[in-house]
C-alpha positions in Angstrom: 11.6 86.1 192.0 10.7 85.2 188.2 11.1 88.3 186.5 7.8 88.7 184.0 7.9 91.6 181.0 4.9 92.1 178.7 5.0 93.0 175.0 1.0 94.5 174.3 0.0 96.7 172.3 -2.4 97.7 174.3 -1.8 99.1 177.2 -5.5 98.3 178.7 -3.6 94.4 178.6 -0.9 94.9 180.4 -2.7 96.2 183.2 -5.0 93.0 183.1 -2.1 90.6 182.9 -0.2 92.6 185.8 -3.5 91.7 188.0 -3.8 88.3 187.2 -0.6 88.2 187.9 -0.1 90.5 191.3 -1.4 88.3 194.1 1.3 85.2 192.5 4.4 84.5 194.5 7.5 84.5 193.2 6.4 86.6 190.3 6.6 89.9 189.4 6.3 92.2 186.7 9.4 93.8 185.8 8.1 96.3 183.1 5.7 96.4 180.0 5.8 97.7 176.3 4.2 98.4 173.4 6.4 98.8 170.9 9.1 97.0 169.3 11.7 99.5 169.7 10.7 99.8 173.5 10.7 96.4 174.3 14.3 96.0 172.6 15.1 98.8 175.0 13.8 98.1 178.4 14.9 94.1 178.0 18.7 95.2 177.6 18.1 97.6 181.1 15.9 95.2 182.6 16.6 91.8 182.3 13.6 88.9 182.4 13.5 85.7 182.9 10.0 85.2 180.8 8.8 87.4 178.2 4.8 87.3 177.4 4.3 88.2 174.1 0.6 89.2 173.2 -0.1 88.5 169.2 -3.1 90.0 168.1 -2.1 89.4 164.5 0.7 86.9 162.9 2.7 89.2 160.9 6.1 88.3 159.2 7.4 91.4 161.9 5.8 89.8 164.9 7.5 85.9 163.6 11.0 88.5 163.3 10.2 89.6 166.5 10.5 86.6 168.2 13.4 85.2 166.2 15.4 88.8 167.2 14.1 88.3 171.0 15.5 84.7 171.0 18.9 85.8 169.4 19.6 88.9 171.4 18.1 87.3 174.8 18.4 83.6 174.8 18.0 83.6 178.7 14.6 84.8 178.2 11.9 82.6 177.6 9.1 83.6 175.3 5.6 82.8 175.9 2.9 83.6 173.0 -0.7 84.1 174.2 -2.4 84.3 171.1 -6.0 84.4 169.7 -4.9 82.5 167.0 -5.7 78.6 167.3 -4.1 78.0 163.9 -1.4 75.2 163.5 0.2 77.1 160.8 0.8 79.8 163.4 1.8 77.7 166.8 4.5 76.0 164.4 5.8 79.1 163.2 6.3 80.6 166.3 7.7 77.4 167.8 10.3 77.5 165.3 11.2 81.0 165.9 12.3 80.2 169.2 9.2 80.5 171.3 8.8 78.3 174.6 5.9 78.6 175.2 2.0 79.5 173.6 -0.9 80.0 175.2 -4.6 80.2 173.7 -7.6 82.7 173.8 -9.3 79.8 176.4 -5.8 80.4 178.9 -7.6 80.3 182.5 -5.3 82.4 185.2 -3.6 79.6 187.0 -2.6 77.9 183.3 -1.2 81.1 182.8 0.9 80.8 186.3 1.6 77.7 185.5 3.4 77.9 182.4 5.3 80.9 184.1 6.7 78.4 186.9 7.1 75.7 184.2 9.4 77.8 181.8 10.8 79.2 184.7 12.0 75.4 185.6 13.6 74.8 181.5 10.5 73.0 179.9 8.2 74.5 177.2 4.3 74.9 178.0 2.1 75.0 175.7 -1.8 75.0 176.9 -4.5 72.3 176.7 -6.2 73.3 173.6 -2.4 74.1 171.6 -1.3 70.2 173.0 -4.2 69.0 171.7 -3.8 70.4 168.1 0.2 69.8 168.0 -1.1 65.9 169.4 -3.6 65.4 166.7 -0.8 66.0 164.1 1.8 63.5 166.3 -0.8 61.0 165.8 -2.0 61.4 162.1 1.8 61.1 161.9 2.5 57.7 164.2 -0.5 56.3 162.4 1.1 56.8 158.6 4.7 56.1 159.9 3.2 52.5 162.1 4.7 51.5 164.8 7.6 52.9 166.4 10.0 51.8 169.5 8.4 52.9 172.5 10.4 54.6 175.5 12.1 52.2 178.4 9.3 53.2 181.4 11.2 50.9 184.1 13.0 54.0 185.6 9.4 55.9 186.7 7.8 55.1 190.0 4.4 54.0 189.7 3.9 57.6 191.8 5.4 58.9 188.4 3.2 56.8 186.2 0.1 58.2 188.3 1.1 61.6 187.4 1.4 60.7 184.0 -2.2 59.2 183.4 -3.5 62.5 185.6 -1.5 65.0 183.7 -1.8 63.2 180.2 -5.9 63.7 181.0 -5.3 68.1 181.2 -5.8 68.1 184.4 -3.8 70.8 186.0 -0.6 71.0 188.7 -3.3 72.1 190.9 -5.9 69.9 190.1 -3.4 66.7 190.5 -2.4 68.0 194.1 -5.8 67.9 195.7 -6.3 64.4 193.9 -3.1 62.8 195.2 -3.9 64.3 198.6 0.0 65.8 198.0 1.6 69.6 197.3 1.3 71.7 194.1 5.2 72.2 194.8 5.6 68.2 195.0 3.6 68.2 192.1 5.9 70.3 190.1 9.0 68.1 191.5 7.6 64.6 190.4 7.3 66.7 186.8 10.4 67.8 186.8 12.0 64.2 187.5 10.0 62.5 185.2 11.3 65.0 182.5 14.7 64.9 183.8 14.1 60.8 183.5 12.8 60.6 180.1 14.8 63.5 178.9 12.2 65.5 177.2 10.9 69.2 177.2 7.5 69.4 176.9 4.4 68.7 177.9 3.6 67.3 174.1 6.5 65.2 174.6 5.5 63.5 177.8 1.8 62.8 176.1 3.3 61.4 173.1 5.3 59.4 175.5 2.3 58.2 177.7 0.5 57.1 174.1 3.4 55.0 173.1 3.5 53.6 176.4 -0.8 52.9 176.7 0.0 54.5 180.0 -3.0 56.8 178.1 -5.6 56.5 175.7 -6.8 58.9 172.6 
């Protein structure tokens, strides 16, 4: 089982995010919190393997937060949901060590998704985040010109398929009744192309697919 604890607040949350969550297998909600001093406290009784951080505001104590969490814990993963759609923010908590950031248009089975994909050693960041963190990789590739592009000859043209489908937002789901194949297979072919290319995210593998023209912006 993928061990989930939530850091809200708000109580009222929690309860929402434990009933999106209840009906998922292989996940459950280990505990919540809300405070900082007792989530520091149940995460050194109760061990988890992700950690979803609710930030209502980006304070210098919440970007602490998540630097302390990745210190103390660095077996958990962190994943932000946020109402904040702000670069300046999504960088930030990048760099303190979060894996993973999710945004006030997060549908339930992105949310389960990015659980699984943490879960499986990659960040996850959601389609509206990719596309702002993508905007910036291309204003940058267009000032820097042209750069060497990746070797592609090691992915299957099954791989490359995946690629154009999951380069266009679609999601794990949403590829598996296209391709006629499993969510779990799905999630495999992901995880090998990763593996192949040796990257970690999902911005990663897009950036990749533009160098490539295996998609177009």
């Amino acid at each position: 089982m993928i061990q989930v604890g939530i850091y809200d607040e708000h109580k009222l949350v929690q309860e929402g995010i434990r009933s999106l969550l209840k009906d998922a297998s292989e996940i459950e909600v280990a505990f919540g919190a809300d405070k900082r001093e007792q989530l520091f406290s149940k995460m050194n009784s109760t061990p988890v393997h992700i950690l979803m951080f609710n930030i209502h505001a980006f304070t210098t104590q919440v970007l602490n937060t998540i630097m302390q969490i990745n210190i103390s814990f660095p077996k958990t993963k962190t994943l932000i949901l946020s109402v904040h759609n702000d670069e300046n923010v999504i960088l930030k908590s990048i760099k303190a060590g979060a894996k993973g950031f999710l945004a006030r248009d997060t549908e339930k089975n992105e949310l389960i998704e990015a659980i699984y994909t943490l879960r499986n050693g990659h960040d996850y960041y959601s389609k509206s985040i990719t596309h702002i963190l993508l905007n910036k990789y291309i204003t940058h590739l267009q000032s820097e010109g042209n750069e060497n592009v990746y070797n592609i000859k090691s992915l299957s043209s099954r791989e490359i398929e995946i690629i154009k489908l999951w380069g266009s937002s679609q999601t794990n789901k949403e590829i598996a009744d296209k391709l006629f194949i499993s969510v779990r297979t799905v999630e495999s072919h992901k995880n090998h192309i990763m593996q192949k290319l040796n990257l970690k995210t999902a911005v990663d593998l897009v950036k990749f697919a533009i160098k490539n023209n295996i998609i177009e912006i």
